[in-house]
C-alpha positions in Angstrom: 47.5 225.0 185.1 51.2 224.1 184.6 52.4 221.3 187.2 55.5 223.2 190.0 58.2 220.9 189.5 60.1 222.6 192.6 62.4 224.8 190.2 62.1 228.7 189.7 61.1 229.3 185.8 60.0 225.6 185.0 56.4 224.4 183.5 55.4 221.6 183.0 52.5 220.3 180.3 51.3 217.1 179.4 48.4 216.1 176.4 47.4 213.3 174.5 46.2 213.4 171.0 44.2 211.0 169.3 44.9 209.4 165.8 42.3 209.6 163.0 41.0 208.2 160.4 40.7 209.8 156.8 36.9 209.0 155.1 37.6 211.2 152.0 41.5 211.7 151.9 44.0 214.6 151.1 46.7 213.2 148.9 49.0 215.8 147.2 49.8 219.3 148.7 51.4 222.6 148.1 53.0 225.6 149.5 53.9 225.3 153.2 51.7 222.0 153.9 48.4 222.9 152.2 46.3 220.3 151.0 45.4 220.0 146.9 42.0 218.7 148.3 39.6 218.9 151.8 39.6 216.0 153.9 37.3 214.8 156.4 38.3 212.3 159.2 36.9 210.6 162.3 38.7 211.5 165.1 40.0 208.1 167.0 39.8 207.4 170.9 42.4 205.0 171.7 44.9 204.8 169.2 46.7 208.5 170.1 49.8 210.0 171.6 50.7 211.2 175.0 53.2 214.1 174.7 55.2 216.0 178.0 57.2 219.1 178.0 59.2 220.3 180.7 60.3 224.1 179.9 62.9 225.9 182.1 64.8 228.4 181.2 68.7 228.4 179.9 71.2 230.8 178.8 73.1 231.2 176.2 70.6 229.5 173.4 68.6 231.7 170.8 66.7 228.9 169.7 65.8 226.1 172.2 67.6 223.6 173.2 65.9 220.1 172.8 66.0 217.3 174.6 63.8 214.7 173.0 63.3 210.9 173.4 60.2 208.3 172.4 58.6 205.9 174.5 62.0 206.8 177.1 64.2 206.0 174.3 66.8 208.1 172.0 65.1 208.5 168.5 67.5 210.5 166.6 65.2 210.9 163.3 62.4 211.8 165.7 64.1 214.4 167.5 65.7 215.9 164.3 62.3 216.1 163.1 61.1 218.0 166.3 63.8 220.0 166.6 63.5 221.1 163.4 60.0 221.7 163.4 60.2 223.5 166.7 63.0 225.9 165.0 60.9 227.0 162.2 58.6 228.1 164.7 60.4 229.8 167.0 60.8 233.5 165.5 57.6 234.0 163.9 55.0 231.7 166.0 56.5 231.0 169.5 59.2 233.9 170.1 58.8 233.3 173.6 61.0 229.4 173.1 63.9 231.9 172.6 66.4 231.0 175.8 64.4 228.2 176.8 65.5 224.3 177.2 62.5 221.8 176.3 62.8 218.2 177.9 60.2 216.5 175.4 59.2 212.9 175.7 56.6 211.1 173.5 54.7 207.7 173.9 52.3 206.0 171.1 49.7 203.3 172.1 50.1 201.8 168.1 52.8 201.5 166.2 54.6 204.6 164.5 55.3 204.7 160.8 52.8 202.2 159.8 49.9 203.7 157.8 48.3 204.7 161.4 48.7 208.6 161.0 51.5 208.6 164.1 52.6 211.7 162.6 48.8 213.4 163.0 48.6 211.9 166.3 52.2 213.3 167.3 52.2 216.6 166.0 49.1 217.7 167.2 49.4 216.7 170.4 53.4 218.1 169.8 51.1 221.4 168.8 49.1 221.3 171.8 51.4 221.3 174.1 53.7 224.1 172.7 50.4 226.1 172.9 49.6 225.6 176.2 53.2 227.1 177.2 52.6 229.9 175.3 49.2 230.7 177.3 50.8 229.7 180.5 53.4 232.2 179.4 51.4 235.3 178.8 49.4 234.6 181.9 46.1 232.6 180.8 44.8 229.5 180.4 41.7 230.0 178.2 41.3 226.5 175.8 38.6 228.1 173.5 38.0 227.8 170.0 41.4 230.4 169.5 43.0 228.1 171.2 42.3 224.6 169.2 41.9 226.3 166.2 45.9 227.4 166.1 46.9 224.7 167.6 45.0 223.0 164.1 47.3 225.7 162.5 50.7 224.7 163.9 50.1 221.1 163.4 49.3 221.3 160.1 52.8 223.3 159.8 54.3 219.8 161.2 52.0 216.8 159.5 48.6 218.0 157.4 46.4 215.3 158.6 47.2 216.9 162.0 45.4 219.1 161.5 42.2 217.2 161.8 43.1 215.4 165.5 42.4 218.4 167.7 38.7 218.3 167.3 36.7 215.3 168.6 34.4 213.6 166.7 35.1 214.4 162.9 36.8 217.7 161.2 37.3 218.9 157.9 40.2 220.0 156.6 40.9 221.8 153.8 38.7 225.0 152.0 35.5 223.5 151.0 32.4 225.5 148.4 30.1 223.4 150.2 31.5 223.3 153.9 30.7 226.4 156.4 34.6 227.9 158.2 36.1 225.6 156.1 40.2 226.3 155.4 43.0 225.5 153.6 44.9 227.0 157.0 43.6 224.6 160.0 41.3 221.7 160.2 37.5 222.9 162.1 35.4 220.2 163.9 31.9 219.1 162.1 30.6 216.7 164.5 27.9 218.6 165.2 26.5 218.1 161.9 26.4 214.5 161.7 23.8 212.1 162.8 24.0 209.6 166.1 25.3 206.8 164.3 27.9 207.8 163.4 28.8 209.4 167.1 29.9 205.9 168.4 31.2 204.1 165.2 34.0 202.0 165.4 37.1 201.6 164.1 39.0 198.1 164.6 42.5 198.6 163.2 43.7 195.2 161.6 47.5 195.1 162.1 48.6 193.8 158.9 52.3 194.8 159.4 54.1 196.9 162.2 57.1 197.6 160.1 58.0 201.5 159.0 56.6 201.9 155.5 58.9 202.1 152.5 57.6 205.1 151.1 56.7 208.1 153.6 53.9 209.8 153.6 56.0 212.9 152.7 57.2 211.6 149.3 54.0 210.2 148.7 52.5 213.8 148.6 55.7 215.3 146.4 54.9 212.7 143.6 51.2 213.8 142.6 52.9 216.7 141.3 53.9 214.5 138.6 50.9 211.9 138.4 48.9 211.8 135.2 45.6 211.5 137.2 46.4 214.2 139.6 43.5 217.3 138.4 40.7 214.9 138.1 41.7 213.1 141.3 41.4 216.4 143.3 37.9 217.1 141.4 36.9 213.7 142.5 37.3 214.6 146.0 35.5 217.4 146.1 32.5 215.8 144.7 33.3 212.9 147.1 33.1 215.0 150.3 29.8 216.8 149.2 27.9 213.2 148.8 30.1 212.0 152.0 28.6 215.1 154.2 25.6 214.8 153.0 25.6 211.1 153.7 27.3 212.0 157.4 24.2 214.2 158.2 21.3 211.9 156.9 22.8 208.8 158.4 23.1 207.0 155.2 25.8 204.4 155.8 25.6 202.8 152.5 26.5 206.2 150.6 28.8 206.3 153.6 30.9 203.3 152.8 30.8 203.0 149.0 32.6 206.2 149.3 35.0 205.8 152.1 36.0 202.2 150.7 36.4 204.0 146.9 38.9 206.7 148.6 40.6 204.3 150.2 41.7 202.7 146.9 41.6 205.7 145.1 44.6 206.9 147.6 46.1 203.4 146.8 45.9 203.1 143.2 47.6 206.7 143.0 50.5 205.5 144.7 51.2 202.4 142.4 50.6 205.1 139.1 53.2 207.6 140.8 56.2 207.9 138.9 58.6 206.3 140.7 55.6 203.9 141.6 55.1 202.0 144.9 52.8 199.4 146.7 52.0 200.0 150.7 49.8 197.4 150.7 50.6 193.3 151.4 48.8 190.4 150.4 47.1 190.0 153.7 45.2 193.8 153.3 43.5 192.7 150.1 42.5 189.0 151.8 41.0 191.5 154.6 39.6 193.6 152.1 37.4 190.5 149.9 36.2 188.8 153.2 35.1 192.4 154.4 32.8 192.5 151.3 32.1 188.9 151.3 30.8 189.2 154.9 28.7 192.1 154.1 26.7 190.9 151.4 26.5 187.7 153.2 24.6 189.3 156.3 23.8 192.6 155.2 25.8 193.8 158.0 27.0 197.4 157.0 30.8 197.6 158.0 33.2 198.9 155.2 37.2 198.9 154.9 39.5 201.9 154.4 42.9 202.7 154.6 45.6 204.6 155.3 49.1 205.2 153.7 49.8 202.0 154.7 48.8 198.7 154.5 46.9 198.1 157.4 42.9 197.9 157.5 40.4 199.7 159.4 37.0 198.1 159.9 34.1 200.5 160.0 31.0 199.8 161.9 28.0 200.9 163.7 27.9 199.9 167.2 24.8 198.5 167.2 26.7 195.3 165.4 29.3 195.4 167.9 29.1 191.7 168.8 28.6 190.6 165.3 31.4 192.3 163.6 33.9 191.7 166.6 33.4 187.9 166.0 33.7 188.0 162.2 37.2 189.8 163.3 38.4 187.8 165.6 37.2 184.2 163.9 38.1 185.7 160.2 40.5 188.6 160.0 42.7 188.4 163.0 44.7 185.2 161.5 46.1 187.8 159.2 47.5 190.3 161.7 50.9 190.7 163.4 50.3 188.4 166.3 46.7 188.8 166.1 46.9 192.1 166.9 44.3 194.8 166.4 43.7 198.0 168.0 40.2 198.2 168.8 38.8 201.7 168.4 36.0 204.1 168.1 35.1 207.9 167.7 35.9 209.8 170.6 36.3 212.9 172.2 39.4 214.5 170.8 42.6 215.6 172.8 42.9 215.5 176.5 45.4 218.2 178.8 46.6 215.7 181.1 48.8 218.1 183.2 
């Protein structure tokens, strides 16, 4: 239930929304945020962000009037970006914003705009929130499958690999032949169908740089339109997510992390064929990268590397190596992060309704 704030006509809600993790990635879309490809993530646990709207009413306003601010701070870009994502949403999704003044403020536990997927993390739990009011609104406050699944909707509307972050465990998104619900419209949740090791797996984020990337995420998409290698790289991951669910559901981690670490610079080398072409990842990522593989054939130890957009590294790891692995991290990798920093993570259990 929405929290009484001690005004007439004001609602409170509050959610956090995790981050995740792209195994097979979605790289290129079309239309109004569809993906070229399917994607499949794990769904993070700690790495996420913690969104609050206050609604209350306000004449005079046929779209909403927004009052935004990140981490308690003025983020013009941020709030133009809400604003105008809230807008486009307004007469067709979410009449019921029409008259209404929305005090939003947003936190992150990681760094934004650093190959982390801040913008899955914030616009679903962005998503989440503006669905809640509209329950509250017409009297009901059912969070069933209806519920999550548009939420998936409107979130992909603001960031596609949003779409994936409202379901806990791991999600497809993206129409698959071989994937059950599957759809090009909203992400659906697939943990269900994958096998216990994978239900705690870890996910230590290396901090390689906490600076905004120089290439968004959103260009990044608009210039596959234009890459050479664009058809067969969307054939490629549809073959890629077959093996990987397959892989997912027997528990076969070596399948598991050839392909995951082959998408991860698959989405990489596309960016540095693009035409204009770019590189998101440093020096440091690919010193990560070598003692990652150096270190697993060295013990036999199966963790594996990916990446986002960006250029820091996720370590991938069964948590039955927890000790080992967190060792090799701290005594091997962390000399390359920002301050030693890593975000230590692991599947988890998908959004939260905090108020």
């Amino acid at each position: 239930m929405s929290k009484s704030t001690g005004q007439k006509n004001k609602t409170q809600v509050q959610w956090s929304s995790p981050s995740n993790i792209a195994l097979v990635k979605y790289w290129g879309k079309h239309g109004q945020q569809l993906p070229r490809n399917a994607s499949v993530s794990f769904t993070l646990s700690h790495a996420k962000t913690t969104t609050r709207i206050t609604m209350e009413d306000m004449e005079g306003v046929a779209y909403p009037a927004v009052d935004f601010t990140f981490e308690g701070r003025q983020q013009p870009l941020f709030a133009q970006r809400t604003v105008k994502f809230i807008n486009g949403l307004t007469d067709v999704c979410f009449p019921f914003l029409k008259g209404k003044k929305l005090t939003i403020d947003t936190q992150n536990t990681f760094p934004h705009s650093s190959g982390i997927a801040s913008s899955a993390s914030g616009m679903s739990a962005l998503s989440l929130c503006l669905c809640d009011l509209e329950m509250q609104c017409n009297g009901t406050t059912i969070y069933d499958a209806a519920f999550y699944r548009k939420a998936s909707l409107i979130a992909r509307l603001g960031s596609g690999s949003a779409a994936r972050s409202v379901f806990p465990g791991m999600s497809v998104w993206g129409y698959h032949k071989d994937i059950s619900g599957s759809s090009d419209d909203y992400g659906i949740s697939v943990a269900d169908d994958v096998a216990p090791v994978f239900k705690n797996f870890h996910d230590d984020i290396l901090i390689i740089s906490d600076k905004t990337k120089s290439v968004s995420s959103t260009a990044g998409h608009q210039l596959m339109d234009n890459n050479p290698f664009a058809q067969v790289r969307y054939e490629q991951a549809e073959k890629n997510l077959t093996q990987l669910m397959i892989a997912l559901k027997t528990g076969d981690l070596e399948i598991l992390g050839k392909i995951t670490e082959d998408e991860a610079l698959t989405l990489h080398a596309l960016m540095m064929c693009s035409n204009p072409s770019y590189i998101l990842m440093e020096p440091a990522s690919l010193e990560v990268i070598n003692k990652i593989r150096k270190f697993r054939q060295k013990t036999g130890i199966p963790v594996y590397f990916t990446l986002d957009a960006g250029p820091n590294v996720h370590v991938l790891y069964p948590h039955e190596y927890v000790a080992e692995v967190k060792k090799f991290i701290r005594e091997d990798l962390s000399q390359h992060c920002v301050n030693n920093h890593i975000v230590e993570d692991q599947v988890g259990d998908g959004p939260q309704k905090l108020v």
